[in-house]
TORKOL-4160 file (C-alpha; in steps of 0.2 Angstrom, whole numbers, padded with zeros to 4 digits, m for minus):
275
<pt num="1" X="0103" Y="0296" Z="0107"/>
<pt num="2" X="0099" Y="0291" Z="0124"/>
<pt num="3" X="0101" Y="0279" Z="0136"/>
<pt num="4" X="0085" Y="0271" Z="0136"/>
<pt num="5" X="0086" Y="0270" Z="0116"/>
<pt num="6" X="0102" Y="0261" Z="0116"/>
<pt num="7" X="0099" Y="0248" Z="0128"/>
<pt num="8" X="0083" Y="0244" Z="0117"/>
<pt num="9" X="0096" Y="0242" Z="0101"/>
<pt num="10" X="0106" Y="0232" Z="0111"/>
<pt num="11" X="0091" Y="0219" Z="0117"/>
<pt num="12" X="0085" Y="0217" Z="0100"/>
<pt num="13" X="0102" Y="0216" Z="0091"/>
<pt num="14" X="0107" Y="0201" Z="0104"/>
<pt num="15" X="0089" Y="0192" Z="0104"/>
<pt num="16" X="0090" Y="0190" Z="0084"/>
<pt num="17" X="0108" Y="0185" Z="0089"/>
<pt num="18" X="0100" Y="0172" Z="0099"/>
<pt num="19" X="0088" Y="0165" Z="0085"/>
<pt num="20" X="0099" Y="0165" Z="0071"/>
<pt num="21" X="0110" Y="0155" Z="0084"/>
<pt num="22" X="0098" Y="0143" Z="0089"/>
<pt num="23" X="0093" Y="0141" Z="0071"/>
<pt num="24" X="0111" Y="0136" Z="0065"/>
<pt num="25" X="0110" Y="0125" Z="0080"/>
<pt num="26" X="0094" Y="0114" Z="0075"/>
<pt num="27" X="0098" Y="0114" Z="0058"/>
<pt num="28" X="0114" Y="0106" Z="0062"/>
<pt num="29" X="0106" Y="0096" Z="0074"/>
<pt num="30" X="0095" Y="0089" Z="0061"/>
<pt num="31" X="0109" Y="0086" Z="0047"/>
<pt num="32" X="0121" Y="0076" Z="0058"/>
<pt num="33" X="0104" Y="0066" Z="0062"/>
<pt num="34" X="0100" Y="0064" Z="0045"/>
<pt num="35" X="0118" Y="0059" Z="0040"/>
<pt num="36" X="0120" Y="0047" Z="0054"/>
<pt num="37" X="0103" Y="0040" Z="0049"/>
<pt num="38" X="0108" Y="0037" Z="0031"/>
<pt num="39" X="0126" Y="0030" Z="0037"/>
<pt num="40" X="0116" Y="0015" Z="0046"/>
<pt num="41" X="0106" Y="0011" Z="0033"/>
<pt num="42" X="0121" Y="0010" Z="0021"/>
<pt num="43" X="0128" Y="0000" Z="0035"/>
<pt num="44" X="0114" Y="m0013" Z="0032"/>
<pt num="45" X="0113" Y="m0012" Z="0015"/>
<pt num="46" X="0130" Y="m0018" Z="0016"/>
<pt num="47" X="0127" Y="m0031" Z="0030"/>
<pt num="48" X="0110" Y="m0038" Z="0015"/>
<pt num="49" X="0123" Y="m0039" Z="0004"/>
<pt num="50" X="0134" Y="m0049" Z="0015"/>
<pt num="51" X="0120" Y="m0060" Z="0016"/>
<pt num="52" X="0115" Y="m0063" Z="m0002"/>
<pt num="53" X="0100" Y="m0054" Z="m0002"/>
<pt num="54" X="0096" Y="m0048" Z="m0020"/>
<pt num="55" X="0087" Y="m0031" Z="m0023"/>
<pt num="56" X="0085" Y="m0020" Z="m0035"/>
<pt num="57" X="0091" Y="0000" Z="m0030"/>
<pt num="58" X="0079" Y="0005" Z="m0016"/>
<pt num="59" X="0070" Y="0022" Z="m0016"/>
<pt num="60" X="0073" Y="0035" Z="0001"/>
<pt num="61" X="0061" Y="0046" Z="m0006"/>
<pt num="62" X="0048" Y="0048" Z="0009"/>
<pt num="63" X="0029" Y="0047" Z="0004"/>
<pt num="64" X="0014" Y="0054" Z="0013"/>
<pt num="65" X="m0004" Y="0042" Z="0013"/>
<pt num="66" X="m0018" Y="0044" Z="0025"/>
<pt num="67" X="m0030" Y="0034" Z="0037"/>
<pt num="68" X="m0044" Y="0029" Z="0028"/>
<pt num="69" X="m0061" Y="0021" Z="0032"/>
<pt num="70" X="m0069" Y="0010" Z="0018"/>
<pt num="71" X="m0084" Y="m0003" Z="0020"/>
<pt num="72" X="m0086" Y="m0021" Z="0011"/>
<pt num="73" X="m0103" Y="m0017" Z="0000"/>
<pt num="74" X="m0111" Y="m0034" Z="0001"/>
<pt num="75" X="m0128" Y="m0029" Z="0000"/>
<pt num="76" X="m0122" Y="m0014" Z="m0015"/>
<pt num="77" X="m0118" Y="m0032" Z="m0024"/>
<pt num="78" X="m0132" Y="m0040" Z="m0021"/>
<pt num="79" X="m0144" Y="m0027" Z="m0027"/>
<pt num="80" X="m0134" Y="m0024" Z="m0041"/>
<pt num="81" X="m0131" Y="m0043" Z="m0050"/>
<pt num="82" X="m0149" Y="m0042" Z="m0061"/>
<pt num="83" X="m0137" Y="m0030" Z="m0072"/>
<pt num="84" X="m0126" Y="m0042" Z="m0077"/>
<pt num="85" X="m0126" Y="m0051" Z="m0095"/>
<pt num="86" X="m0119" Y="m0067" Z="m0102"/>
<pt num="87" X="m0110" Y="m0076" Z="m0086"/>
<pt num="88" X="m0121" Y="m0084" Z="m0073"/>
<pt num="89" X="m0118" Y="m0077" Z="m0054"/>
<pt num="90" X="m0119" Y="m0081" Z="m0035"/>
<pt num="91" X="m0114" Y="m0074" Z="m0019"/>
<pt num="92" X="m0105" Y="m0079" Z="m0007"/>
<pt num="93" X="m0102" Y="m0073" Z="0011"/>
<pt num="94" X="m0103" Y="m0054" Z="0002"/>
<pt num="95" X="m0091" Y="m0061" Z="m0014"/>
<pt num="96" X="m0097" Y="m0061" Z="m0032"/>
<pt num="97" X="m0095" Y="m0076" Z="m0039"/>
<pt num="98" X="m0095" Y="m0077" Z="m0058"/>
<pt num="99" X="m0095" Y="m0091" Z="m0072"/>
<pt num="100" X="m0095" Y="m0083" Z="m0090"/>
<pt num="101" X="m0105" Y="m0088" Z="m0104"/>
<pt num="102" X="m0091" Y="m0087" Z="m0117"/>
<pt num="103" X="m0072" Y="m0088" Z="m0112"/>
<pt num="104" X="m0062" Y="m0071" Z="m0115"/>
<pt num="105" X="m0047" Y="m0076" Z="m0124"/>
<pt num="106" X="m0031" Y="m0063" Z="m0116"/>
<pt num="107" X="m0013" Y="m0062" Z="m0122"/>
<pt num="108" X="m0002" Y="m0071" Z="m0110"/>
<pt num="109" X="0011" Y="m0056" Z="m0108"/>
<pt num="110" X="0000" Y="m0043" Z="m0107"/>
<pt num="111" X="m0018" Y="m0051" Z="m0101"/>
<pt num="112" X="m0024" Y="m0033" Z="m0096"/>
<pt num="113" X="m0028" Y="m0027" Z="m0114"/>
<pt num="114" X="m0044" Y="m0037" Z="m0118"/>
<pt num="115" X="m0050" Y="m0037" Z="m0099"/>
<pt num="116" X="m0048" Y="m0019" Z="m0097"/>
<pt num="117" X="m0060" Y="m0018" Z="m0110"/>
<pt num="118" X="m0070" Y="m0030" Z="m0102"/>
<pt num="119" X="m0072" Y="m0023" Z="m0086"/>
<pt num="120" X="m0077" Y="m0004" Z="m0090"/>
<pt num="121" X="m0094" Y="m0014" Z="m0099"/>
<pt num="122" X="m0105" Y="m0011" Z="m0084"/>
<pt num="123" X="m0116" Y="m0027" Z="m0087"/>
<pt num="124" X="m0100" Y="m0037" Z="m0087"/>
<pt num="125" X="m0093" Y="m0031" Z="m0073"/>
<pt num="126" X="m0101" Y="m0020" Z="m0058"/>
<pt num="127" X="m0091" Y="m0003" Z="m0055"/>
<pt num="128" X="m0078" Y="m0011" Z="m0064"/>
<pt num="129" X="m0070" Y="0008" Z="m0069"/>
<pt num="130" X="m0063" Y="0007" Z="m0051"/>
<pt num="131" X="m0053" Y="m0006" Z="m0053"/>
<pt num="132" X="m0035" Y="m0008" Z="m0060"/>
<pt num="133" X="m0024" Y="m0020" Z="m0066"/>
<pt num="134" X="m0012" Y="m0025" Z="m0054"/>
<pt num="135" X="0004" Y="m0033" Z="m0065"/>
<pt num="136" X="0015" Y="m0038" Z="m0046"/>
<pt num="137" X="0001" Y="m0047" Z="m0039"/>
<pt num="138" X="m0006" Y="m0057" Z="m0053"/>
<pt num="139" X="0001" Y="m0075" Z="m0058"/>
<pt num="140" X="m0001" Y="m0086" Z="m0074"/>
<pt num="141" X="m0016" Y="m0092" Z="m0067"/>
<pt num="142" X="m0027" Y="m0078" Z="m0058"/>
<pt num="143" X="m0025" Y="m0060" Z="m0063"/>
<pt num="144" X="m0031" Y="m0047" Z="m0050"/>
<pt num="145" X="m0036" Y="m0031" Z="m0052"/>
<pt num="146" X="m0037" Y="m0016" Z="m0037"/>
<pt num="147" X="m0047" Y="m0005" Z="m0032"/>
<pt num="148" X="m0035" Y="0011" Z="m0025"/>
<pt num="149" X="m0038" Y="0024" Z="m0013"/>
<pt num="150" X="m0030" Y="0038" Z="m0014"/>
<pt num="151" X="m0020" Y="0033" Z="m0032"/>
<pt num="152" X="m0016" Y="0017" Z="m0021"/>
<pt num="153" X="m0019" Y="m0001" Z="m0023"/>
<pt num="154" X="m0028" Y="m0008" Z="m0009"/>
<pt num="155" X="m0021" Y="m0023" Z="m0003"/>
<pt num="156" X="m0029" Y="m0037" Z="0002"/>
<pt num="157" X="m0043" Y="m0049" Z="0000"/>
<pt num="158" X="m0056" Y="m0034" Z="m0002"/>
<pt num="159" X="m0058" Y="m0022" Z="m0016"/>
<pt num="160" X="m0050" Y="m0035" Z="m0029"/>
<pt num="161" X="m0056" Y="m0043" Z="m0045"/>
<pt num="162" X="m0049" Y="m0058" Z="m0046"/>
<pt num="163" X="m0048" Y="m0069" Z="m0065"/>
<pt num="164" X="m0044" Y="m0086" Z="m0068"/>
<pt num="165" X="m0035" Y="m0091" Z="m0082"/>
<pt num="166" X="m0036" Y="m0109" Z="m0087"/>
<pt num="167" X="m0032" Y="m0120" Z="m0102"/>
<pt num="168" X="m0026" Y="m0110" Z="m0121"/>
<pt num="169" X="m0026" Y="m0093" Z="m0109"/>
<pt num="170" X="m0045" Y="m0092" Z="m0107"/>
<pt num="171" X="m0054" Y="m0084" Z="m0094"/>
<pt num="172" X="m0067" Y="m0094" Z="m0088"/>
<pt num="173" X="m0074" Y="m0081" Z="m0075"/>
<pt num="174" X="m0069" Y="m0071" Z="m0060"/>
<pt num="175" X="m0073" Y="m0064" Z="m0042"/>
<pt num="176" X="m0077" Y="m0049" Z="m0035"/>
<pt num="177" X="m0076" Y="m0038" Z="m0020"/>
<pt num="178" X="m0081" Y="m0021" Z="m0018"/>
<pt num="179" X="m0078" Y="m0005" Z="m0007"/>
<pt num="180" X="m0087" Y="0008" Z="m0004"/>
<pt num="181" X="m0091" Y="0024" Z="0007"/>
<pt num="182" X="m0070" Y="0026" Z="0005"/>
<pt num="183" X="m0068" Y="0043" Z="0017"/>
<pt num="184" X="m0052" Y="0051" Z="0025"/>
<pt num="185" X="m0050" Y="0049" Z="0044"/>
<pt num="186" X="m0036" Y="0061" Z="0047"/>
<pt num="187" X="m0024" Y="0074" Z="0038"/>
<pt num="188" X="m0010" Y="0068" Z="0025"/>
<pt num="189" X="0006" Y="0062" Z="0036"/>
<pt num="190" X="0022" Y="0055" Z="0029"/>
<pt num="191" X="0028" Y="0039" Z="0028"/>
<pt num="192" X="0044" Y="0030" Z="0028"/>
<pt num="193" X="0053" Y="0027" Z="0012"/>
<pt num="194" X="0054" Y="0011" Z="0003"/>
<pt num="195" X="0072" Y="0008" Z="0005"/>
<pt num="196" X="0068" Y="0009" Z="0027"/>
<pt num="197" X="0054" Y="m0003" Z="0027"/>
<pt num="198" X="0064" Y="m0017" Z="0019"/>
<pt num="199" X="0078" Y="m0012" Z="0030"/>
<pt num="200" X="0065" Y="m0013" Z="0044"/>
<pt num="201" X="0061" Y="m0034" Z="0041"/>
<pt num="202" X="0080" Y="m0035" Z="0037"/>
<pt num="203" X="0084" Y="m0031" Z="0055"/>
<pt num="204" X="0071" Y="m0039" Z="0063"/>
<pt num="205" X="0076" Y="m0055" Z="0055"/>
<pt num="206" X="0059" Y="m0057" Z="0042"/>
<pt num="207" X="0071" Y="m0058" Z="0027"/>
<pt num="208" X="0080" Y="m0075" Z="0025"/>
<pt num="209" X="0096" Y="m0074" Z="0018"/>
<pt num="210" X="0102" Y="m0079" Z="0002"/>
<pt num="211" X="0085" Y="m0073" Z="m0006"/>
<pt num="212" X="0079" Y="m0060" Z="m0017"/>
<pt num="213" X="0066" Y="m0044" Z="m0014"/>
<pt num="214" X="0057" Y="m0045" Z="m0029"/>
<pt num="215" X="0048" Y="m0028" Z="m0026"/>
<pt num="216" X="0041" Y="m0018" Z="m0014"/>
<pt num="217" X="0026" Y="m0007" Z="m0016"/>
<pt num="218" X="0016" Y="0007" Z="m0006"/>
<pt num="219" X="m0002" Y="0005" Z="m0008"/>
<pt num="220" X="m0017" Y="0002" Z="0008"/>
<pt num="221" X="m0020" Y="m0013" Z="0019"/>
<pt num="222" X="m0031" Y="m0016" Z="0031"/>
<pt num="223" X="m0028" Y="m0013" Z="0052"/>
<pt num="224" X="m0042" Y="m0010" Z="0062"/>
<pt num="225" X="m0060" Y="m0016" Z="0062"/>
<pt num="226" X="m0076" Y="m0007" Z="0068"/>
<pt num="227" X="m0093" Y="m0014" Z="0068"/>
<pt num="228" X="m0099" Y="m0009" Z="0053"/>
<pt num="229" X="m0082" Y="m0004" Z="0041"/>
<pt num="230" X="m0063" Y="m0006" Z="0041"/>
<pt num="231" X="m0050" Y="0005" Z="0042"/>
<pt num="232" X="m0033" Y="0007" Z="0031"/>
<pt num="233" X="m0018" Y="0014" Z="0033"/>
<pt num="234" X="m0003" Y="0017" Z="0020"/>
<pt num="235" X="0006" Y="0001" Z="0017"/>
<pt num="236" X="0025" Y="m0006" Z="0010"/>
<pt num="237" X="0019" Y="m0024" Z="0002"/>
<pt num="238" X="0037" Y="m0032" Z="m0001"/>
<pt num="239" X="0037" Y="m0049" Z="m0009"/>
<pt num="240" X="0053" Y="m0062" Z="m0008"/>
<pt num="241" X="0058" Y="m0075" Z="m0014"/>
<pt num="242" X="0068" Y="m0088" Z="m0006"/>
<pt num="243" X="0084" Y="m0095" Z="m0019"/>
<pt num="244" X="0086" Y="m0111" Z="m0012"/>
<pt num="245" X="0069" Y="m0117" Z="m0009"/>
<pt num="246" X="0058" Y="m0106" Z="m0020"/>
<pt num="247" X="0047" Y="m0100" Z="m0010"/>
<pt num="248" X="0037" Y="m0084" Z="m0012"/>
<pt num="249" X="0032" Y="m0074" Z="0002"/>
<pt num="250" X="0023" Y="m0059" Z="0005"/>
<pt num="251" X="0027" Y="m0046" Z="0020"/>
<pt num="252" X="0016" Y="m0030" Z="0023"/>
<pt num="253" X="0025" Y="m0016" Z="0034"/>
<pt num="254" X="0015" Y="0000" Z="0043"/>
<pt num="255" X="0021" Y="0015" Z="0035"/>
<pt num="256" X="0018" Y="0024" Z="0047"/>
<pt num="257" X="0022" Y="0017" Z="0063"/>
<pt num="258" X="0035" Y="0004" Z="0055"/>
<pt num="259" X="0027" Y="m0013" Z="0063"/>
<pt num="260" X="0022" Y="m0026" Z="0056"/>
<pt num="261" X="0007" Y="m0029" Z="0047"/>
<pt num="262" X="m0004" Y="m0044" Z="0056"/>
<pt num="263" X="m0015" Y="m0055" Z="0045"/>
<pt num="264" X="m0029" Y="m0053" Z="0059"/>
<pt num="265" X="m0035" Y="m0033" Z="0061"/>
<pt num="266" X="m0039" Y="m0025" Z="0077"/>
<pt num="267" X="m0055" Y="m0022" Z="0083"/>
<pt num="268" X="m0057" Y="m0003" Z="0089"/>
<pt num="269" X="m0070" Y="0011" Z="0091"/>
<pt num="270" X="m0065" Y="0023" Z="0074"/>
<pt num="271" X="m0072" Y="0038" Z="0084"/>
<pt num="272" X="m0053" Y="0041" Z="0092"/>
<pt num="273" X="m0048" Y="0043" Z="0073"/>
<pt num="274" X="m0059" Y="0057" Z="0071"/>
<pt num="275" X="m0052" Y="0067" Z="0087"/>
């Protein structure tokens, strides 16, 4: 064997050295991250607790979403409404507005079993197989139903149908906004998990103490505006209650920049989302 050839053996025996090496090294690197990242969260768990914050066992498990662009069909609505039987409609700054003929009598428990029936008739209700029934958002006295992107729940005023409930459990009639032209901007990316978005409003003081996180949900809120649609990005909705006063309120957290969510959207040119 000569010298040449064994110098060229000893090169290459020491370079994969090297990477194996440097590949313990990283993946290391990244457990003692990952262990010191669940540590502090344990760490403010604990501090929640402290606190009498209630919750229920929160999920670590990271999600992926995009960024999506949707627009408000106002005009799609309008042109539409002639279909419609038995309830008497207007429109309002690019809402439906609807009063029905005939009340719809629902169950108080599960109010979703007559109007899902309701709703997938196409001259009760316009593109009404896009919509679900959204159980956490709805109250005794308005049942909403989404639209979803991407298996989501849009969150928000926008792509809702929205019941009102009044006397005996009747429906009386409903409101209705629409989204269409619902495209991808950008690849799937991952979000934070559930259990580090309410640790995020823990630590930056949004959670009162001696309350109670009801639930929190990933679905799609609304963050930028562009002349002529909006964009939406994955979203943790987490609603709490306060014990001593009652109060409700409900907190939106970017999942994936870990912000907060503002009720006014920013104007921008989309055409950087493309890129």
């Amino acid at each position: 064997m000569n010298f040449k050839r064994i110098q060229w053996i000893f090169v290459i025996a020491f370079t994969i050295f090297d990477v194996v090496l440097a590949s313990y090294f990283l993946i290391g690197t990244h457990f003692t991250a990952m262990v010191k990242q669940q540590s502090q969260q344990q760490t403010i768990l604990k501090e929640m607790r402290n606190d009498e914050i209630r919750f229920a066992n929160l999920s670590t498990k990271q999600q992926t979403g995009y960024y999506i662009s949707g627009k408000r069909a106002n005009s799609q609505l309008a042109a539409a409404v002639n279909k419609l039987n038995d309830q008497s409609v207007r429109l309002s700054n690019g809402m439906l507005i609807s009063e029905l003929t005939s009340p719809i009598k629902v169950s108080m428990l599960n109010p979703d079993q007559q109007l899902n029936v309701f709703i997938k008739n196409s001259h009760h209700v316009l593109y009404g197989s896009q919509y679900a029934y959204n159980r956490d958002l709805s109250t005794a006295n308005t049942i909403i139903y989404t639209q979803k992107m991407e298996g989501r729940a849009v969150f928000g005023s926008e792509g809702q149908l929205r019941f009102k409930v009044g006397k005996n459990h009747k429906v009386y009639g409903y409101t209705q906004t629409y989204l269409n032209n619902i495209q991808v901007l950008r690849p799937r990316a991952v979000t934070i998990s559930q259990q580090e978005a309410v640790t995020w409003l823990y630590k930056h003081n949004y959670i009162p103490n001696n309350s109670k996180i009801r639930w929190a949900k990933l679905g799609y809120a609304k963050t930028l505006l562009t002349k002529d649609q909006s964009v939406y990005v994955p979203t943790w909705y987490v609603e709490i209650k306060t014990k001593s006063s009652g109060d409700v309120q409900h907190l939106r957290v970017n999942a994936f920049n870990s912000t907060l969510m503002r009720d006014t959207p920013q104007e921008i040119d989309t055409t950087q989302l493309n890129q």
